[in-house]
N, CA and C of each residue as an Amber inpcrd file, in Angstrom:
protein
   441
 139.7410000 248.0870000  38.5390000 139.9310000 249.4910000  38.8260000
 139.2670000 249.8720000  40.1500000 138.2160000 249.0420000  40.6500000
 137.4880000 249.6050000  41.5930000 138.0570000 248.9600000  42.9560000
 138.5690000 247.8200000  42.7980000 139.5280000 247.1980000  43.3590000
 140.6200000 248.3260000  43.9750000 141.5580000 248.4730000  42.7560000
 142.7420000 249.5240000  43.3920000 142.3360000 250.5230000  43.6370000
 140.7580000 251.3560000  43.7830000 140.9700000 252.2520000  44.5730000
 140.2550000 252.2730000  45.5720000 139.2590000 251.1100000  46.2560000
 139.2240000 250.7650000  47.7510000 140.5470000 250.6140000  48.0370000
 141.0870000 249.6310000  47.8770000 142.5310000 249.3990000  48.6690000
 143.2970000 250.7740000  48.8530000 143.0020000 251.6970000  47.7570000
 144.1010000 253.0140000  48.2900000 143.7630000 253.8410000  49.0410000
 141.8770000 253.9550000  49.2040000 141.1930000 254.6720000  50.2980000
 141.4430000 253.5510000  51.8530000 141.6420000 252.9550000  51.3600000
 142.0260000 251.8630000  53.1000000 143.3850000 251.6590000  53.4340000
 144.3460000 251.9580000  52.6230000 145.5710000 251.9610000  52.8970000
 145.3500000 253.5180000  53.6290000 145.1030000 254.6820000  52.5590000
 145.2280000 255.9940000  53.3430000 144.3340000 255.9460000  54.4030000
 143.3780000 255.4120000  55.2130000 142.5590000 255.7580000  56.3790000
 143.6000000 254.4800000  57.5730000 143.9300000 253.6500000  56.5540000
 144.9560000 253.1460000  58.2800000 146.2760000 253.6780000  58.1670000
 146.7940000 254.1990000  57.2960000 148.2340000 255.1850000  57.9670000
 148.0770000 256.2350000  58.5240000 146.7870000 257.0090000  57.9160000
 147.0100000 258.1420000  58.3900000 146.4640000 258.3940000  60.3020000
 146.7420000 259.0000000  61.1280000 146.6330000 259.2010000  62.3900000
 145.2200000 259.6440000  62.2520000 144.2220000 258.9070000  63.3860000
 142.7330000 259.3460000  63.3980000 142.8160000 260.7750000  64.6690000
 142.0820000 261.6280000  64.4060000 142.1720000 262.4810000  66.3900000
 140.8720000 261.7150000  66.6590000 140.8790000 261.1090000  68.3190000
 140.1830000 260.7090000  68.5660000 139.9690000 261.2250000  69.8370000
 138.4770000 261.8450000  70.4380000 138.3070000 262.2690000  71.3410000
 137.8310000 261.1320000  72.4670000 138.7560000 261.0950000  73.6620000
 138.3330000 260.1540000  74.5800000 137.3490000 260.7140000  75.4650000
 136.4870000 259.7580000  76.8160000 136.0360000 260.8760000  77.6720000
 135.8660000 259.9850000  78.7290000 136.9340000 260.2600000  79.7670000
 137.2080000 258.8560000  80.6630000 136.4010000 259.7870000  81.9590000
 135.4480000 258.7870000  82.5400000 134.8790000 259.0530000  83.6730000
 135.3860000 259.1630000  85.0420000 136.7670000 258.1480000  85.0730000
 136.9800000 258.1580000  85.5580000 138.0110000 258.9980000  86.3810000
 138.3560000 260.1720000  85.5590000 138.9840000 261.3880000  86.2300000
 137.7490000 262.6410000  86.3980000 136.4320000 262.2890000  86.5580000
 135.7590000 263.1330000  86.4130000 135.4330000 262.7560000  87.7990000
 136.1200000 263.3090000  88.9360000 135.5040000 263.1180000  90.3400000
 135.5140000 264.5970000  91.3560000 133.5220000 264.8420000  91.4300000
 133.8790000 266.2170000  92.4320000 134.3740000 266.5770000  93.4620000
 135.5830000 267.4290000  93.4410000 135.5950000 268.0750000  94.9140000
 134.6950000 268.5550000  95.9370000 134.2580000 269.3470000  95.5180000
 133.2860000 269.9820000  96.7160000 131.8100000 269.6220000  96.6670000
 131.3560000 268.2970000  97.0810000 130.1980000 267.7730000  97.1860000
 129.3450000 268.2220000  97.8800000 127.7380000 268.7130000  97.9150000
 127.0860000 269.3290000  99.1310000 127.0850000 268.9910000 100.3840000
 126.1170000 269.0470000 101.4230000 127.0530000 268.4860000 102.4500000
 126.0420000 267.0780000 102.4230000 125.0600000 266.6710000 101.7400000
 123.9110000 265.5120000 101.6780000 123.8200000 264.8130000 100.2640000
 125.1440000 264.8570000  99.8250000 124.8820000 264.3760000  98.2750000
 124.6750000 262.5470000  98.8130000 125.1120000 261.5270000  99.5820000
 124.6740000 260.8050000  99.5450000 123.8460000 260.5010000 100.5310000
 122.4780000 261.0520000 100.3150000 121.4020000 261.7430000 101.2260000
 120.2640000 260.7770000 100.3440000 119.6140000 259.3210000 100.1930000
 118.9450000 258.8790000  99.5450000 117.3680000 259.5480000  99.2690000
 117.0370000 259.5100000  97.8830000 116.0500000 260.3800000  97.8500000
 114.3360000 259.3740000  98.1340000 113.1790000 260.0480000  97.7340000
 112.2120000 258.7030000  98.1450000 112.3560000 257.9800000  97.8790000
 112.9810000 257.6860000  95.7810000 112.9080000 256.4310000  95.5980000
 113.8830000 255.3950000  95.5590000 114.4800000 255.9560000  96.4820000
 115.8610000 255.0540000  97.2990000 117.3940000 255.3190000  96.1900000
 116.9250000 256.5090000  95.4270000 118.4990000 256.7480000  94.4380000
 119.6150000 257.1420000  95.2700000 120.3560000 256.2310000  94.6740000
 122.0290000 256.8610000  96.1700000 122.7150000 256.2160000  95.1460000
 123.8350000 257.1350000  94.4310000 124.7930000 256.8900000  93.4890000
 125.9820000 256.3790000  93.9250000 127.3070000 255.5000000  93.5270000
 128.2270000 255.7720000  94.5590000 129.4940000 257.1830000  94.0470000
 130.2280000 257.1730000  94.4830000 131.1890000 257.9100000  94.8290000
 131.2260000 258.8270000  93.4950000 132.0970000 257.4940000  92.3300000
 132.3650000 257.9090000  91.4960000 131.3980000 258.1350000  89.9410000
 130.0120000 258.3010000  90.5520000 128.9920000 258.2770000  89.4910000
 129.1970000 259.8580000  88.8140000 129.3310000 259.9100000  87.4050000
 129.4170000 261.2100000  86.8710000 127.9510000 261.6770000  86.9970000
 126.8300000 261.5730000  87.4840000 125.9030000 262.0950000  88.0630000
 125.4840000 262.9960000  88.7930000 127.2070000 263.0660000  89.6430000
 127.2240000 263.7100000  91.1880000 127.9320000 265.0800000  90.9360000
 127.9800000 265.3980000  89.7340000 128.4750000 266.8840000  89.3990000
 127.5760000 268.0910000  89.0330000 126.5120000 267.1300000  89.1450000
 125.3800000 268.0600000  89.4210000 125.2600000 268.5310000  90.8030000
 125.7750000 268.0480000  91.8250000 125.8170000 268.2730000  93.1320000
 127.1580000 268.9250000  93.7010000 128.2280000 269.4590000  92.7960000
 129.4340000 270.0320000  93.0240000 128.9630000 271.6530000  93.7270000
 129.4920000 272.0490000  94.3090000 129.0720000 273.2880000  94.9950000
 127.4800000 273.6220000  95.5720000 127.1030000 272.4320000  95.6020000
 125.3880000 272.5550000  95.8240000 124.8870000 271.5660000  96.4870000
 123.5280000 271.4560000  97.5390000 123.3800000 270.6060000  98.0840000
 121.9010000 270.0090000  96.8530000 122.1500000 268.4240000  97.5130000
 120.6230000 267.9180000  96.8280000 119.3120000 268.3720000  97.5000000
 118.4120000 268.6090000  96.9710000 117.2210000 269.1580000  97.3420000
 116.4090000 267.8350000  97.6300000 116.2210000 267.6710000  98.8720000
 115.2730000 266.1040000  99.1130000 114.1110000 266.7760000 100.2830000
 113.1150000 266.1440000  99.6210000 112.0920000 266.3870000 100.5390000
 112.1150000 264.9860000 101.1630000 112.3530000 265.6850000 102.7860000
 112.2020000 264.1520000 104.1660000 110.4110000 263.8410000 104.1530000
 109.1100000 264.7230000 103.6160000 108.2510000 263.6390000 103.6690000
 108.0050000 263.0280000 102.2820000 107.6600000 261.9860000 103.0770000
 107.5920000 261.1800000 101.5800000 106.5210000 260.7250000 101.4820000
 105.8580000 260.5950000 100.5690000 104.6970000 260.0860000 100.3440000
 103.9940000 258.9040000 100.7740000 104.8160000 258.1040000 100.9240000
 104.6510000 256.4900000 101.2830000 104.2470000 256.6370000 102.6500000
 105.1540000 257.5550000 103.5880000 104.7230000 257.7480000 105.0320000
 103.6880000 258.3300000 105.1890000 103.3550000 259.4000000 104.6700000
 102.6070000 260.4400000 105.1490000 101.1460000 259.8800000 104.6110000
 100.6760000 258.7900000 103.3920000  99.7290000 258.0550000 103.6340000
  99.5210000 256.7520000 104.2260000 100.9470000 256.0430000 105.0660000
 101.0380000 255.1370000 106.2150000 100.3450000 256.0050000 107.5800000
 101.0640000 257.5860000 107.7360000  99.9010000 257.8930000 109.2970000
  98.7670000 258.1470000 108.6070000  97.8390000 258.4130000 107.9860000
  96.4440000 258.6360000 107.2620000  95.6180000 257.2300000 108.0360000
  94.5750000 257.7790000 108.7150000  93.9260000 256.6870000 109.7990000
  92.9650000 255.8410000 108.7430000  92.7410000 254.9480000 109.3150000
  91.5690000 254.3530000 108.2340000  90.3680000 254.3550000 109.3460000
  89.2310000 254.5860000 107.7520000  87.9750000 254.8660000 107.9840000
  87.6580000 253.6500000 107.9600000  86.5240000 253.8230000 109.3920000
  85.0260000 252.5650000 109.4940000  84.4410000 252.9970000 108.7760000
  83.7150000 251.8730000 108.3930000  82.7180000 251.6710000 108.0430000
  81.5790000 250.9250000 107.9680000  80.4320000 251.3260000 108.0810000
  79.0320000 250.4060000 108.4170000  78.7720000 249.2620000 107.6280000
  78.8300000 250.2860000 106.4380000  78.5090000 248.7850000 104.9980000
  79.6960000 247.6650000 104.8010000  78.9990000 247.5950000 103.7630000
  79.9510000 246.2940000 102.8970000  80.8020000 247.1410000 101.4530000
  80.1680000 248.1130000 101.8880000  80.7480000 248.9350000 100.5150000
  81.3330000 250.3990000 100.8150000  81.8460000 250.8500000 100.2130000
  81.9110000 252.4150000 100.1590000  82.8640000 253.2060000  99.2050000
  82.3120000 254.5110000  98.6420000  82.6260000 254.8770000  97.4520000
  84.3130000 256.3670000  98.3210000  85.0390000 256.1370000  97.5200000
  86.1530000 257.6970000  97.8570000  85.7460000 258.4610000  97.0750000
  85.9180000 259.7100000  97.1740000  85.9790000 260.5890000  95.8160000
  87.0810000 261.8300000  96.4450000  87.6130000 261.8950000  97.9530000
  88.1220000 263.2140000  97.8880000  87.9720000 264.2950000  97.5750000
  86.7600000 265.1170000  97.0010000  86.3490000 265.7120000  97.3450000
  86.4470000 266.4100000  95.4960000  87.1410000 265.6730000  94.5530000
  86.7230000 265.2820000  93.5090000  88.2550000 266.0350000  92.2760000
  88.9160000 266.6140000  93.8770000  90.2440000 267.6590000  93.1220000
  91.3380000 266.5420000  92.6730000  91.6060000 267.4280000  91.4070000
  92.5020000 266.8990000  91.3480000  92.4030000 265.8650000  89.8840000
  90.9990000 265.7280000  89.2260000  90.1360000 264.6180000  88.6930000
  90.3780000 263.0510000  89.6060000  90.0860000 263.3380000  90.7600000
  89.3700000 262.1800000  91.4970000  88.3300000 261.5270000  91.5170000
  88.3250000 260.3530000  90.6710000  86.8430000 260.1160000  90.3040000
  86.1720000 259.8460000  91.6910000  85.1940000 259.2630000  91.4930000
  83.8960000 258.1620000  92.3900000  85.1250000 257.1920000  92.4990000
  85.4040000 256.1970000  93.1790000  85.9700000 255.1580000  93.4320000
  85.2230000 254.1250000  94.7820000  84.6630000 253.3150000  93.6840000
  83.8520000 252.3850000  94.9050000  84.1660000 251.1080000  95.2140000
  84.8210000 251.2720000  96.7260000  85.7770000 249.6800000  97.2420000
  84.7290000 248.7830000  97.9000000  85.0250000 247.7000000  97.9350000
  84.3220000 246.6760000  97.6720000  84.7950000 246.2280000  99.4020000
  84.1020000 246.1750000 100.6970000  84.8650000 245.8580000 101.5490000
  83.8700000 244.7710000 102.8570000  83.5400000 243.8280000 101.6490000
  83.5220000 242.3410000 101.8980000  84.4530000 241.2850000 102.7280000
  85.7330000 241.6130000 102.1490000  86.9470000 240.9690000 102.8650000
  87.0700000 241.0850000 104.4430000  87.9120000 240.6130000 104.6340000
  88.3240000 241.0850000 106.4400000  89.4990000 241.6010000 106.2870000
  89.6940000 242.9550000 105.4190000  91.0780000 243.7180000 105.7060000
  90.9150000 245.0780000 104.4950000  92.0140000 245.2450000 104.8780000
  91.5230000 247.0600000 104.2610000  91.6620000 247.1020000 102.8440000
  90.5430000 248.5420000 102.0980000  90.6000000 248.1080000 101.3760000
  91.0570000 250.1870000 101.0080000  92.0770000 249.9070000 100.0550000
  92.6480000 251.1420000  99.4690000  92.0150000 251.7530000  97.9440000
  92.2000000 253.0040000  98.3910000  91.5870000 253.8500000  96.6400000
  92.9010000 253.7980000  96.2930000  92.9190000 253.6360000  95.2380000
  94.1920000 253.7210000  94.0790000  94.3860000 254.7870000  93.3970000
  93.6060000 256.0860000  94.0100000  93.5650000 257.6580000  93.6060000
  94.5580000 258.3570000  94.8050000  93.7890000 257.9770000  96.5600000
  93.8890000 258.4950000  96.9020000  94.9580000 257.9860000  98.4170000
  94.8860000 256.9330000  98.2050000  95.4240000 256.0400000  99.3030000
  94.8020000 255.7270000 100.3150000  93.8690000 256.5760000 100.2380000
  92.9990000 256.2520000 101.6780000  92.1730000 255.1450000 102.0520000
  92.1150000 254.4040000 103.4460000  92.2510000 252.9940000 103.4990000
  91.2420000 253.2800000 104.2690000  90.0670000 251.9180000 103.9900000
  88.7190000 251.6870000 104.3210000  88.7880000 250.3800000 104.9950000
  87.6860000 250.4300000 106.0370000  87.6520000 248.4950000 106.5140000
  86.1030000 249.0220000 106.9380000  85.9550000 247.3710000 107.2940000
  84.5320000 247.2070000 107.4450000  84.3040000 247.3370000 109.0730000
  83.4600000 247.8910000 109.7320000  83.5310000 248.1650000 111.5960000
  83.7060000 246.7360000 111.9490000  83.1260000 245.4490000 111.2610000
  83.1980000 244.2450000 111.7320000  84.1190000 243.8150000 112.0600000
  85.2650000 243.8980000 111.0480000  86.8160000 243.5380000 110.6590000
  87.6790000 244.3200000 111.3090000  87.2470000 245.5200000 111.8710000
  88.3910000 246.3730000 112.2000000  88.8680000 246.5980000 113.9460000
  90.0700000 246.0370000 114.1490000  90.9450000 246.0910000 115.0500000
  91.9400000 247.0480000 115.3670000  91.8450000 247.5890000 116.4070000
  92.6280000 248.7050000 116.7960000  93.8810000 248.4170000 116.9970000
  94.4720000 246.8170000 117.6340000  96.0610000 246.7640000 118.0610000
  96.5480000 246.5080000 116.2480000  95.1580000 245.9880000 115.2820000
  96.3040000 245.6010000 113.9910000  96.3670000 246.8550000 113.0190000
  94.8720000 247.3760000 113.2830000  94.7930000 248.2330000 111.6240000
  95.5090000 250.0430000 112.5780000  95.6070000 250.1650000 113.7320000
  95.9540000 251.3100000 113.8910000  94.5690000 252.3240000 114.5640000
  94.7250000 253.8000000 114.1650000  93.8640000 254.7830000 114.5350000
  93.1290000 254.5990000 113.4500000  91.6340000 255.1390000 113.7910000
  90.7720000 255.1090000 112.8220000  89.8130000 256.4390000 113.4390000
  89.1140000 256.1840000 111.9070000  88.2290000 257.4050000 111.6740000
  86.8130000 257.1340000 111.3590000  85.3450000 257.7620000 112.0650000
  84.5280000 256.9630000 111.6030000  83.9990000 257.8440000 110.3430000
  83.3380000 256.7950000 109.0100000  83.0590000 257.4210000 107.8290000
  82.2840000 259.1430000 107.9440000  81.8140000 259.4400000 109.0690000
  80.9120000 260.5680000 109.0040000  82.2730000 261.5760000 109.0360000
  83.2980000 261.3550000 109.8500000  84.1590000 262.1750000 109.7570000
  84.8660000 262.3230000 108.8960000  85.2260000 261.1550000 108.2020000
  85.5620000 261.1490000 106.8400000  84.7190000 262.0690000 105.8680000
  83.1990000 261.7220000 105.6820000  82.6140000 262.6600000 104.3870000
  82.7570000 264.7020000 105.3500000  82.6760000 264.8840000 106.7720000
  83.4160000 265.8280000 107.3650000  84.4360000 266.5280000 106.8710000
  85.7410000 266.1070000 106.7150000  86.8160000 266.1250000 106.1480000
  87.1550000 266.5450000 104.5110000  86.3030000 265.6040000 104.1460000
  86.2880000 265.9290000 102.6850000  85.4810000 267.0570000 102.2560000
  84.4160000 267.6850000 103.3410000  83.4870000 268.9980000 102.8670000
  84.5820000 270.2270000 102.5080000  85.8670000 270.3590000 103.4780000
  86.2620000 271.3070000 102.8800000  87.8070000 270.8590000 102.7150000
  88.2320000 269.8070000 102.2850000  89.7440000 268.9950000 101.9340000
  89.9120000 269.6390000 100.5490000  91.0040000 269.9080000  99.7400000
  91.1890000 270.2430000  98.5040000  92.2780000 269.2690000  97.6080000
  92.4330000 268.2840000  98.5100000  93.4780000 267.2500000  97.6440000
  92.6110000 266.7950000  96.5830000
C-alpha cells in the first residue's frame, strides 16, 4: 500500500508542469555606467563588463578614494635613530599601544600599528632608505599628531 502511493505522488510530481523561476545573469547588463566604474579601487577590485555587481554603479559613479594608504605611508620619511632600540606609540590615539622595534639589523624596522619606519643612524642611507627624520622630530610631531 505504501508502495502504490509513493509511485502515485511521483507519477503526479513528474506530469504535472513545475513554474520554475530562472535568473540568467546574463541579460542583466547596465546601460548607463558612471563615468569610472572600471576605475580600480585600493584593493585592486575591477569587475569585468558583465559582472552583476556593476548595477550598483548604473546611473552613479564609484566613489574611490585616489589616496591610498599604501602610498601615503610609502612618502612617511623614516626616523633616525641613535640607539639600537626604539619604542612608537603615536601619540597613543586611536589605542596605539607602546610598540618597541628592535633595530639591531641593518634595515628598517616598521610598527605594525602605525607604519612608521625606523633605522638605526649607522645603517641609514639616503640614496636607499629615502628622506628621513631625526627621532627628536619625530617625538616633536607626535606632541601634537592625533592619529
Amino acid at each position: 500500500m505504501a508502495a502504490n502511493i509513493s509511485r502515485a505522488i511521483f507519477r503526479a510530481q513528474a506530469v504535472a508542469p513545475r513554474a520554475v523561476r530562472t535568473f540568467s545573469l546574463s541579460t542583466c547588463r547596465p546601460l548607463n555606467e558612471g563615468s569610472n566604474y572600471q576605475k580600480p579601487t585600493h584593493t585592486g577590485q575591477l569587475w569585468d563588463k558583465d559582472d552583476y555587481r556593476n548595477i550598483r554603479f548604473v546611473d552613479r559613479d564609484k566613489h574611490i578614494n585616489p589616496m591610498w594608504a599604501v602610498d601615503l605611508i610609502a612618502e612617511d620619511p623614516v626616523v633616525v635613530v641613535e640607539q639600537n632600540h626604539v619604542w612608537s606609540h603615536s601619540c597613543g590615539a586611536l589605542g596605539h599601544p607602546k610598540v618597541y622595534i628592535n633595530l639591531d639589523k641593518p634595515e628598517i624596522g616598521t610598527c605594525g600599528y602605525s607604519g612608521r619606519k625606523f633605522i638605526q643612524k649607522k645603517y641609514y642611507d639616503a640614496a636607499i632608505h629615502g628622506p628621513s627624520i631625526t627621532h627628536e622630530e619625530y617625538l616633536e610631531q607626535m606632541k601634537g599628531d592625533s592619529r
